[in-house]
C-alpha positions in Angstrom: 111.7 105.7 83.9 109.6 103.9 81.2 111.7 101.6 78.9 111.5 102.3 75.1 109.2 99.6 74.5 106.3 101.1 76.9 106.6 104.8 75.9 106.0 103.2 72.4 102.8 100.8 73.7 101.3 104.9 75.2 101.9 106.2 72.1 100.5 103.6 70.2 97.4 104.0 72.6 97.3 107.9 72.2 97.2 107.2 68.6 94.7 105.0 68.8 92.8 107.1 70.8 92.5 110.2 68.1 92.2 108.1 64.8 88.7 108.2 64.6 86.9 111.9 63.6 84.0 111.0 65.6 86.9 110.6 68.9 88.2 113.9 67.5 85.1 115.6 67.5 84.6 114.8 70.9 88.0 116.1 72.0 87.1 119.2 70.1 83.6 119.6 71.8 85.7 118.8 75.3 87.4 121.8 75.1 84.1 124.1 75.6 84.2 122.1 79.1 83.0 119.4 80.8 79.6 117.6 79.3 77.9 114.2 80.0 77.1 111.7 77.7 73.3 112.9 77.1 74.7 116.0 75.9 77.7 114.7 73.5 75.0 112.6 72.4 72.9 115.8 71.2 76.0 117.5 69.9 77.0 114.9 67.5 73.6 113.2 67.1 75.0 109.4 67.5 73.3 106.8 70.2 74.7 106.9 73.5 76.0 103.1 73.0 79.1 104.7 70.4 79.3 107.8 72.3 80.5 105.6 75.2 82.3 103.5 73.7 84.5 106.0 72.1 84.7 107.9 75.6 86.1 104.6 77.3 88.7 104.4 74.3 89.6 108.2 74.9 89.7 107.3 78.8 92.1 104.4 78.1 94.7 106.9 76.0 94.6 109.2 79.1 93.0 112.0 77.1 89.9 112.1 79.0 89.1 112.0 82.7 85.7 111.7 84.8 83.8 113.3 87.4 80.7 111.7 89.1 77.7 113.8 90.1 75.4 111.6 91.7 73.9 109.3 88.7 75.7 111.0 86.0 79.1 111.2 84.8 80.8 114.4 83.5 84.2 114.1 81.1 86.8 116.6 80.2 89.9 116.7 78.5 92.6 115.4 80.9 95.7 117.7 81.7 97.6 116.8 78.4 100.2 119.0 79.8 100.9 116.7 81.9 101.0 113.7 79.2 104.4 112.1 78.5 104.4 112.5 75.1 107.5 114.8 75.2 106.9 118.0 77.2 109.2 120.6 75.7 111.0 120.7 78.9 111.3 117.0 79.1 113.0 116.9 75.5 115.3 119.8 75.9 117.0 118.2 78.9 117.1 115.0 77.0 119.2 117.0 74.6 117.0 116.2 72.2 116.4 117.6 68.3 112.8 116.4 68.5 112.2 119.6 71.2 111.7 121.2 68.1 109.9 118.7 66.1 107.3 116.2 68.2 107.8 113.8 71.0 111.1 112.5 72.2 109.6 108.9 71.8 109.5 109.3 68.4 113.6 110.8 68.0 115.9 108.0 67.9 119.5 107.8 69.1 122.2 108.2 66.3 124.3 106.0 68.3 
């Protein structure tokens, strides 16, 4: 089990990940399906250079993942259900308040 300190380094890096609208936009275009970097490119009309670079920071949070087809490479949204940032089942067997409320990184003991 992750200490305290490293669930809070992920969410820090999730964070991270979305705090840019052009990183958000990209998220929100991902959801359409998979699409390559010449074609997020056309969507949001920036230069392949920042479109990259914001896909390797998206990568790094673990919201995006790749697929290689020969030269090119495609990206989707990774399976966020599958993201530690507090599943509801995850928090409810915690026994935690924040079930209701956000991640069960974020709730902290009332001890």
């Amino acid at each position: 089990m992750a200490s305290r300190i490293e669930r809070f380094e992920e969410l820090a890096r999730v964070f991270h990940s979305l705090g840019d609208k052009t990183r958000l936009s990209i998220m929100m275009l991902l959801t359409e399906g998979e699409m390559n970097v010449t074609t997020l490119c056309n969507k949001l009309k920036l230069p392949q250079s920042s479109v990259s670079h914001h896909l390797s920071l998206l990568r790094i949070g673990g919201l995006v993942k790749t697929r290689r087809d020969g030269k090119q490479i495609f990206y989707s949204q990774a399976d966020l259900s599958k993201h530690r940032l507090g599943r509801k089942s995850e928090l409810s067997a915690a026994g935690s308040n924040a079930a209701k409320f956000g991640p069960a990184e974020l709730a902290f003991p009332t001890k």
